[in-house]
C-alpha positions as CSV (number, residue, x, y, z in Angstrom):
1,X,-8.4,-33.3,-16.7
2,X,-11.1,-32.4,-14.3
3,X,-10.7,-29.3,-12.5
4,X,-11.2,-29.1,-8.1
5,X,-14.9,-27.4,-7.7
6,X,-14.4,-24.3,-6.9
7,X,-11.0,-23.8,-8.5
8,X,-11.9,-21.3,-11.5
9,X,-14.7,-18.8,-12.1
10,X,-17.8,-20.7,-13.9
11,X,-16.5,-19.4,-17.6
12,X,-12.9,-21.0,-17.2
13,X,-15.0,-24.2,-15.6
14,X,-16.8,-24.9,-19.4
15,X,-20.3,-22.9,-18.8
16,X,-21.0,-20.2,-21.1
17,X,-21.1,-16.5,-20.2
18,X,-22.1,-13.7,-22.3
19,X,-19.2,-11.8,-21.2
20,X,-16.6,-13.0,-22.7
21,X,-15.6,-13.2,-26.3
22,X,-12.8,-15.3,-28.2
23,X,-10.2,-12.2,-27.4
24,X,-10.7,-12.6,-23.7
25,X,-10.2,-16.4,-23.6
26,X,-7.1,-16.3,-26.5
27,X,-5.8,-13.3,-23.2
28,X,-6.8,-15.7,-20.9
29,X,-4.8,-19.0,-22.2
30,X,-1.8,-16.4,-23.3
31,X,-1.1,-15.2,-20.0
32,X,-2.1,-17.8,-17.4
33,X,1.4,-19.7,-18.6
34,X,3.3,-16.4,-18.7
35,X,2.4,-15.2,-15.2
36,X,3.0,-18.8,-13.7
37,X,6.3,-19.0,-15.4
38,X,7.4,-15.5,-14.3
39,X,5.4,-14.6,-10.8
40,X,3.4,-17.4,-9.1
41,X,6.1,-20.6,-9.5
42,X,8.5,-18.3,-6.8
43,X,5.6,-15.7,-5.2
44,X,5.0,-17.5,-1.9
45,X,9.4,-17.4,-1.4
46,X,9.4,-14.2,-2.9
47,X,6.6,-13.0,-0.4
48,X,8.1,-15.2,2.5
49,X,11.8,-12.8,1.2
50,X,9.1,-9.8,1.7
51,X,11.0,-8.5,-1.7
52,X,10.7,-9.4,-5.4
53,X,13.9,-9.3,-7.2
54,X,14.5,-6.4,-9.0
55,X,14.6,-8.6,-12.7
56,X,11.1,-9.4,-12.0
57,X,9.3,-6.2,-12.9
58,X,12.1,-5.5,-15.3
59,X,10.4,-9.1,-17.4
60,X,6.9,-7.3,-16.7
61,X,7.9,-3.9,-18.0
62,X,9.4,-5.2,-20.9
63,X,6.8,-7.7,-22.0
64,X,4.4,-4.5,-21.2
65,X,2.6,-6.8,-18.5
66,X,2.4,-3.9,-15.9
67,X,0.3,-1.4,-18.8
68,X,-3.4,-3.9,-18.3
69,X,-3.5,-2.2,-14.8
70,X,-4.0,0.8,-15.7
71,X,-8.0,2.4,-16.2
72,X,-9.7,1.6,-19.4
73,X,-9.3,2.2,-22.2
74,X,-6.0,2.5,-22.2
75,X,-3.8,5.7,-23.2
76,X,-3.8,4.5,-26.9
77,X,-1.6,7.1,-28.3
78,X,0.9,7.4,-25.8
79,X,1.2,3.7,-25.4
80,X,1.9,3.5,-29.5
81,X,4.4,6.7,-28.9
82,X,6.6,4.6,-26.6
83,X,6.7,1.4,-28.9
84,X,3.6,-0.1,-27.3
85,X,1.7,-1.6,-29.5
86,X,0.1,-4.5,-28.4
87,X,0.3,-6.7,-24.6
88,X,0.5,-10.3,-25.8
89,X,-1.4,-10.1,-28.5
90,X,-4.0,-7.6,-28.1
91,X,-3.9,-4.9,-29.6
92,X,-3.7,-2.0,-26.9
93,X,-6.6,0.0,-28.6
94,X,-8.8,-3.3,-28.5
95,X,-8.3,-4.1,-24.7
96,X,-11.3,-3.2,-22.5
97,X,-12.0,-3.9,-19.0
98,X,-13.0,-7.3,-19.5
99,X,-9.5,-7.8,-20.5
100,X,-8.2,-6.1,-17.1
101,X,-10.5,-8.2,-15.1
102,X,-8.7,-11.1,-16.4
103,X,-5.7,-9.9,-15.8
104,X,-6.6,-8.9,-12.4
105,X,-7.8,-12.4,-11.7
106,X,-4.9,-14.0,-13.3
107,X,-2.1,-12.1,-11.1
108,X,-3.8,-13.4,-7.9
109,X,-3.8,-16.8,-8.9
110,X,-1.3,-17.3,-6.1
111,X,-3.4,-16.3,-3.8
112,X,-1.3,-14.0,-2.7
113,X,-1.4,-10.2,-3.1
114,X,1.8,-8.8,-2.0
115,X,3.9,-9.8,-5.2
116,X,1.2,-8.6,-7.6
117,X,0.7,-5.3,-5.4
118,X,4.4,-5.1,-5.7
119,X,4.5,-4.9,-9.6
120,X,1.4,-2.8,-10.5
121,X,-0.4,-0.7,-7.4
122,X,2.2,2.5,-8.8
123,X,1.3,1.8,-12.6
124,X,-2.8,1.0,-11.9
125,X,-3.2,4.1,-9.3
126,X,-0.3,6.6,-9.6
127,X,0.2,6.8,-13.2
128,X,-3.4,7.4,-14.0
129,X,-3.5,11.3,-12.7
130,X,-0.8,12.4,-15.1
131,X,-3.1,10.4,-17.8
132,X,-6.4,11.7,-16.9
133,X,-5.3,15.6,-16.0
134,X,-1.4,16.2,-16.4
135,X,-0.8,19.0,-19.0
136,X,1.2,18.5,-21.6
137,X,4.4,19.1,-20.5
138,X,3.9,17.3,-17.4
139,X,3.1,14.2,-19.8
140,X,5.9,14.7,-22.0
141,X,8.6,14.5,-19.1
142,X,6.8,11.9,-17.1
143,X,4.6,9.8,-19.4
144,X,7.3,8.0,-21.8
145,X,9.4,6.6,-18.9
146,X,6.5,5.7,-16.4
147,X,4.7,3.6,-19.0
148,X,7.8,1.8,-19.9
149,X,8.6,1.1,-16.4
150,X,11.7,3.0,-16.4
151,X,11.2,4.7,-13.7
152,X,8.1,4.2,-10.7
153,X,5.0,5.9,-9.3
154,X,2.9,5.4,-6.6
155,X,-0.1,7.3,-5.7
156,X,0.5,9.0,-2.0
157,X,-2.9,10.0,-0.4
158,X,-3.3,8.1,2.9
159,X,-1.7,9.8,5.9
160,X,-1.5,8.8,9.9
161,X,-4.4,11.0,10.4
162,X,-6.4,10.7,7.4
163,X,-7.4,7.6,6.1
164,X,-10.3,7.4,4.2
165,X,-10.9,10.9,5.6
166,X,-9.2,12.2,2.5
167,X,-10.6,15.6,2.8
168,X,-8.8,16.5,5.8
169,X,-5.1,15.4,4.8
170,X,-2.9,18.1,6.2
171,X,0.5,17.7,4.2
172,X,1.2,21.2,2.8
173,X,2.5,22.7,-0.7
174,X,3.0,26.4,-0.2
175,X,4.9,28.5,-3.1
176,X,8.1,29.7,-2.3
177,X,8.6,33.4,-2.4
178,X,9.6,33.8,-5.9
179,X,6.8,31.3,-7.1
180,X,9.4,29.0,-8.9
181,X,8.8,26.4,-6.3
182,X,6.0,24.3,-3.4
183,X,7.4,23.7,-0.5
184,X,5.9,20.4,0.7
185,X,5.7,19.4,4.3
186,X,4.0,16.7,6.1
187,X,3.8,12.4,6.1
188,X,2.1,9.9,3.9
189,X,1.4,6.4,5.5
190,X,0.5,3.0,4.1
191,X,1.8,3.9,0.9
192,X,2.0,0.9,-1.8
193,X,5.3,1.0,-3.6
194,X,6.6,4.0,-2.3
195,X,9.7,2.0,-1.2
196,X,10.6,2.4,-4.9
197,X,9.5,4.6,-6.6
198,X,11.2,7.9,-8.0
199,X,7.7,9.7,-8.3
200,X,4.7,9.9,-6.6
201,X,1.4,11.6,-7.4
202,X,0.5,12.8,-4.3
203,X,-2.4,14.2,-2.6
204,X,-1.5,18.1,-1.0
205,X,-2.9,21.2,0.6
206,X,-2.6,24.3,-1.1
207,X,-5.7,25.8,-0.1
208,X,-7.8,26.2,2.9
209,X,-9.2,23.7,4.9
210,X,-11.6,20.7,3.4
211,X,-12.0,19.3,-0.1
212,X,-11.6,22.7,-2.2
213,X,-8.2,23.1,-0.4
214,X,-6.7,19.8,-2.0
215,X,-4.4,19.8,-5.0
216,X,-2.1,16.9,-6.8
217,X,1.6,17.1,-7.5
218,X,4.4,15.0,-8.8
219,X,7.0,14.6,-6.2
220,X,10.2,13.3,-6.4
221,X,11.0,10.9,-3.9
222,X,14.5,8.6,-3.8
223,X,16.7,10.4,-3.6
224,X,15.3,14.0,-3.1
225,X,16.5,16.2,-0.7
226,X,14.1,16.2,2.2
227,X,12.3,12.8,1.5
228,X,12.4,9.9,4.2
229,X,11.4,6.7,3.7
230,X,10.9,3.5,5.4
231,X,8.9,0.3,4.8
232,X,6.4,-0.8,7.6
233,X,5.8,-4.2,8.5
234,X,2.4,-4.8,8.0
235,X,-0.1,-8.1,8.7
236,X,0.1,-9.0,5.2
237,X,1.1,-8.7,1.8
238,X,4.4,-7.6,2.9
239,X,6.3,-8.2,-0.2
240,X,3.9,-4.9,-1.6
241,X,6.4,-2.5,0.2
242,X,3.9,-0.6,2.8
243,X,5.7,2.8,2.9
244,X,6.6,5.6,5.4
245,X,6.9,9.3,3.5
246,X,8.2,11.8,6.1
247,X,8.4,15.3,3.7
248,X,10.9,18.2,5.1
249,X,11.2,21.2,2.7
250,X,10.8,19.5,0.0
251,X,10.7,21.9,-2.9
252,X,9.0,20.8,-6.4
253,X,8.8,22.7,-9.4
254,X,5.3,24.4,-9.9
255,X,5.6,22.9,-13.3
256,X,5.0,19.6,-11.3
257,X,1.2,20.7,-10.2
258,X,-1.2,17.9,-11.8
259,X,-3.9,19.9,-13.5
260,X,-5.6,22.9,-11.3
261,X,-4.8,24.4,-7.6
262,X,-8.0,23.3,-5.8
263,X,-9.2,19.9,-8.0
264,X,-6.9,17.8,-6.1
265,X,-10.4,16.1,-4.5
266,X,-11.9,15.1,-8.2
267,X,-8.7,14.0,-9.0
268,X,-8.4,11.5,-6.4
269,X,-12.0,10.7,-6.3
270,X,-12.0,9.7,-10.1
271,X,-9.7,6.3,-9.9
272,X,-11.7,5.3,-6.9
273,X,-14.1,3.1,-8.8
274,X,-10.9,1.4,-11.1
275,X,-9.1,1.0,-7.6
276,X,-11.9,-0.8,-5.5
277,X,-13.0,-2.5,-8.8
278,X,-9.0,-4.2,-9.1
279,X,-9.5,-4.5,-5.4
280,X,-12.6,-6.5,-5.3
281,X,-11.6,-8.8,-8.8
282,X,-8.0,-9.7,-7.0
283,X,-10.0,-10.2,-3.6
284,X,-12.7,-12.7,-5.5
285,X,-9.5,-14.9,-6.8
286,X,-7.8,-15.5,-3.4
287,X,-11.3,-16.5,-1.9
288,X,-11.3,-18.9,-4.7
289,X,-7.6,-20.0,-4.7
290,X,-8.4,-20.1,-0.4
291,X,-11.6,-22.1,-1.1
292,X,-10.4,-24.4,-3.6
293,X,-7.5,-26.0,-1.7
294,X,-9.9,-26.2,1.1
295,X,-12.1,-28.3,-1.4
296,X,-9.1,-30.8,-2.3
297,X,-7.6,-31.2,1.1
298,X,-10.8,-32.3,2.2
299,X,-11.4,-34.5,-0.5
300,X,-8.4,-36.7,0.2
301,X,-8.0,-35.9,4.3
302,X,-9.3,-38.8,6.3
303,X,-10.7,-39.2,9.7
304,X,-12.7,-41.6,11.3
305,X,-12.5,-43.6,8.9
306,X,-14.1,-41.7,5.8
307,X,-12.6,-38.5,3.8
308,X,-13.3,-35.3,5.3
309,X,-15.9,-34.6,2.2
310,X,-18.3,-37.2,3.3
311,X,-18.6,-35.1,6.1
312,X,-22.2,-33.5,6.4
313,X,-20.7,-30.9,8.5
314,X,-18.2,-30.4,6.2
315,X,-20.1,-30.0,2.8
316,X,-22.1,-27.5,5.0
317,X,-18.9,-25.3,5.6
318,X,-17.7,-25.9,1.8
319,X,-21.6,-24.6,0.4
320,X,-21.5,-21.6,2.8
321,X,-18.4,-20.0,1.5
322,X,-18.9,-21.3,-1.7
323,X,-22.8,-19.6,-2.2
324,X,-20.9,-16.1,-1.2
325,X,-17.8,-16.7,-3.7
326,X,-19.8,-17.3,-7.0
327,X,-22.1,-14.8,-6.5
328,X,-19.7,-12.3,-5.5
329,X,-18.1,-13.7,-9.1
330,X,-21.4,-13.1,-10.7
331,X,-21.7,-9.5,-9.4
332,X,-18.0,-8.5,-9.6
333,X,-18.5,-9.3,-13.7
334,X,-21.6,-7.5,-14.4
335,X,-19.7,-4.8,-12.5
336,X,-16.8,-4.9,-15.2
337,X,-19.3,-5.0,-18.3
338,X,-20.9,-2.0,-17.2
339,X,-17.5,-0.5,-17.4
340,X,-17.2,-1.8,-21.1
341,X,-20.6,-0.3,-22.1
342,X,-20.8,2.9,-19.8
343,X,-18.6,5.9,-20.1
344,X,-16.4,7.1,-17.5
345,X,-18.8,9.8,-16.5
346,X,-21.6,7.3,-16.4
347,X,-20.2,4.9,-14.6
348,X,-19.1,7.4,-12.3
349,X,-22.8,8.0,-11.3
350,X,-24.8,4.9,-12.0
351,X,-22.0,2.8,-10.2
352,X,-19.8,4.3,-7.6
353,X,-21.4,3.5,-4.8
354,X,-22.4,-0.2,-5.8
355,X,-18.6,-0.9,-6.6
356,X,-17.9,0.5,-3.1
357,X,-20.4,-2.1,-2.0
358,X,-18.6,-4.5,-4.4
359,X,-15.3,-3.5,-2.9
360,X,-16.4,-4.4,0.6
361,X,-18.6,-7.5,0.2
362,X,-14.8,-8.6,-1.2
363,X,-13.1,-8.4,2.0
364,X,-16.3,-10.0,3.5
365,X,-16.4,-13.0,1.0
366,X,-12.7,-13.8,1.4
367,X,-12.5,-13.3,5.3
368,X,-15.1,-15.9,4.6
369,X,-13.8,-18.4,2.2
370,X,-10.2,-18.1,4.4
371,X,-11.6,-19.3,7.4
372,X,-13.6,-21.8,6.0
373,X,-9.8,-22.9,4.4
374,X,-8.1,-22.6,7.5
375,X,-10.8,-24.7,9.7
376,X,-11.0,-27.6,7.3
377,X,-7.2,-27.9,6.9
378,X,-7.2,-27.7,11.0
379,X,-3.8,-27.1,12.2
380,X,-2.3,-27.6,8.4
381,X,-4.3,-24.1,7.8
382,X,-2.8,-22.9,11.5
383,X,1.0,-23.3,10.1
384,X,3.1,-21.2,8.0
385,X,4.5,-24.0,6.4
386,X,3.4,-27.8,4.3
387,X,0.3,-28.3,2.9
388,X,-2.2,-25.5,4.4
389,X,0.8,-22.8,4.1
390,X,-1.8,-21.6,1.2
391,X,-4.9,-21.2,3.6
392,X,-2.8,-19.8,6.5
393,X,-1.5,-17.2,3.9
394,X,-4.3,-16.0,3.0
395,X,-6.1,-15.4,5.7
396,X,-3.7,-13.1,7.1
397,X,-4.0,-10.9,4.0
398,X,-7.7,-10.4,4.9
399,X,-7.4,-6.9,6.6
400,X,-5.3,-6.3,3.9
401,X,-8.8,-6.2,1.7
402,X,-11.0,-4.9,4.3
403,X,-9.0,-1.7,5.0
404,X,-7.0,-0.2,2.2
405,X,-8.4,1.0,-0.8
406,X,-11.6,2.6,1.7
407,X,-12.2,0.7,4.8
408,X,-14.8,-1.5,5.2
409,X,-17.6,0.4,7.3
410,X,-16.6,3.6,5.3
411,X,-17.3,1.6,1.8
412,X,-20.7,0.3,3.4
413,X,-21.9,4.1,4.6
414,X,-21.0,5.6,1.0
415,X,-22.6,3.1,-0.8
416,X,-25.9,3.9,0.5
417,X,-25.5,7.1,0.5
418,X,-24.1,7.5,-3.3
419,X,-27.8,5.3,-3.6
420,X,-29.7,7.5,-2.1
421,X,-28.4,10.5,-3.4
422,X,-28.8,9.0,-7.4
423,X,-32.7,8.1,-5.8
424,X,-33.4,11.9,-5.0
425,X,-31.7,13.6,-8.1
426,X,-34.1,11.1,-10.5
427,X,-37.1,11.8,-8.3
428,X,-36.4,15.6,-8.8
429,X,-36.1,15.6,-12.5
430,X,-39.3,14.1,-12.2
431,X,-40.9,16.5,-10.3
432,X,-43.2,19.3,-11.9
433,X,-41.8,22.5,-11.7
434,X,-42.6,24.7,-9.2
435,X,-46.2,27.1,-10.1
436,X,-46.8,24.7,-13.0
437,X,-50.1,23.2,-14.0
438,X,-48.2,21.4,-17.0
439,X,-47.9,17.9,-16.4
């Protein structure tokens, strides 16, 4: 059967890439059926509900369907600790980021990000710190159950008065007087599964002012005494759980401190490139899923007297969006094979700002491939409901691209200067030293 143009990435569509090897398209075929069966088939009424039933990350936990969000490579020996051995049939010290991508790719399918977001923002962004920098002790009480799904995380940064300004976040953690115990005072905003999770690793000052000031704990939240939450009702992805974290004397153990006083900054800078990497892959399959019902509707729509697609005007609109898409595809996968070959460190470097840029060009792509959607369905892509509910959908998650995860304009300024920085630290290693006649 013939696929609708547009409809998969160019690999999935019978060209060759030299990407991908048989263990990414045996992942690929596994859980494509799996994640229909168990997430996309209900995800526009379980979005449309603005809640995923509770069962449904219970299947993913248990299948071990929420561990391929997490960073690469994955946390081989704890995973094998907790009974983890393989996620549908790869074995978890084989899976690399060409695996995640897939995975990434394959839980947007719907087009939709709110019931994916819903499942795996806590695993992919606030399990990580306890990976990367927890001590042991902070592992052994957190690790077994977090992996396992047996309890949440989410990763709590964001505030109303620091967005992407995460230096400046001014939610405290000050010992108490016997040094048993931070106090924490303060708000998060915007925060991505907060709603339910027990845990979050969260973003606090126990310094001075700016970056050197910032430090990461685990803190308790449902439940805890001196924890508020509510959800917010946000533009799009809804079902995600947007959260409100109002923290009143909220005492933590100091054994909860994530690493060192004062390296809360690296910490938080480290997952940036995993999280506007997921971002941008997710992003790339809803411009797709948007542009591709475009591209059937318009196939079978008539008017005056012809289908839509013999349309020049149309075919114009279709190429437009469909130029930026595939070669946002093309970019987005070198992107993810340089995060096979390079180390973390590396990639770090020789990549941050670009997958900023990445990150970005993703919101820009699908703002563009939604609109495109919504003005050839015409007011079937202006209705909530029938056959352009999909377009309609989609473009009101835009801003939810464009913003989170480092807003747009922010993204843009940091990738030319991460650029330009990389530029003038080569130039100087090339430079002779100073009162030198060596060349």
């Amino acid at each position: 059967m013939s696929k609708v143009p547009f409809s998969d990435p160019a690999w999935l569509m019978g060209l060759p890439s030299p990407y991908y090897n048989e263990s990414h398209r045996r992942w690929q075929a596994t859980i494509r059926p799996w994640l229909e069966e168990n997430l996309h088939k209900n995800a526009f009424e379980w979005d449309t509900a603005e809640l995923l039933p509770e069962s449904v990350f219970k299947t993913f936990a248990e299948a071990g369907m929420l561990i391929p969000s997490l960073p690469c490579p994955l946390p081989v020996e704890w995973l094998k600790r907790v009974g983890i051995n393989d996620i549908m049939g790869v074995k978890v010290q084989d899976f690399d980021y060409m695996h995640m991508a897939i995975y990434s790719d394959e839980m947007s399918r719907s087009g939709l990000a709110g019931p994916p977001g819903s499942l795996t923002t806590g695993m992919s962004f606030g399990v990580p710190p306890l990976i990367k920098f927890g001590n042991k002790q902070l592992q052994e009480r957190f690790l077994p159950d977090a992996l396992t799904g047996k309890v949440r995380f989410c990763i709590a940064i964001t505030e109303p008065e620091a967005g992407s300004d995460v230096a400046n976040i001014v939610t405290t953690a000050k010992k108490s007087a016997d040094g048993k115990k931070y106090i924490v005072n303060g708000s998060k905003k915007w925060i991505t599964n907060g709603i339910w999770s027990e845990y979050a690793s969260m973003a606090v000052r126990t310094g001075g002012p700016g970056a050197s000031g910032l430090s990461m704990l685990v803190v308790p939240l449902k439940g805890h005494k001196g924890v508020t939450m509510r959800r917010l009702k946000v533009g799009g992805q809804i079902s995600a759980g947007t959260t409100f974290i109002e923290l009143d004397d909220v005492e933590v153990p100091v054994e909860n401190l994530i690493g060192e006083e004062g390296m809360g900054m690296r910490y938080v800078m480290t997952n940036f490139n995993h999280e506007r990497l997921s971002i941008a892959i997710g992003a790339t399959r809803q411009a797709r899923t948007a542009l591709s019902a475009a591209m059937a509707y318009v196939m079978k729509r008539e008017a005056f007297g012809k289908t839509l697609i013999e349309q020049p005007v149309v075919r114009h609109r279709l190429a437009k969006a469909g130029a930026l898409l595939e070669s946002q595809q093309a970019w987005v996968e070198s992107f993810v094979y340089d995060m096979v070959k390079l180390t973390k460190a590396e990639a770090d470097v020789k990549i941050g700002g670009l997958t900023a840029l990445a990150k970005a060009n993703a919101g820009m792509v699908v703002n563009e491939c939604a609109q495109c959607a919504v003005l050839l369905f015409g007011g079937a892509g202006y209705t909530k409901t029938g056959q352009g509910e999909v377009a309609e959908r989609i473009y009101r998650e835009v801003m939810g691209i464009r913003i989170p995860g480092g807003a747009e304009d922010v993204m843009l300024d940091l990738a030319i200067r991460q650029l330009v920085k990389n530029y003038q630290n080569e130039t100087k290693k090339m430079e002779r030293p100073q009162g030198s006649s060596k060349l």
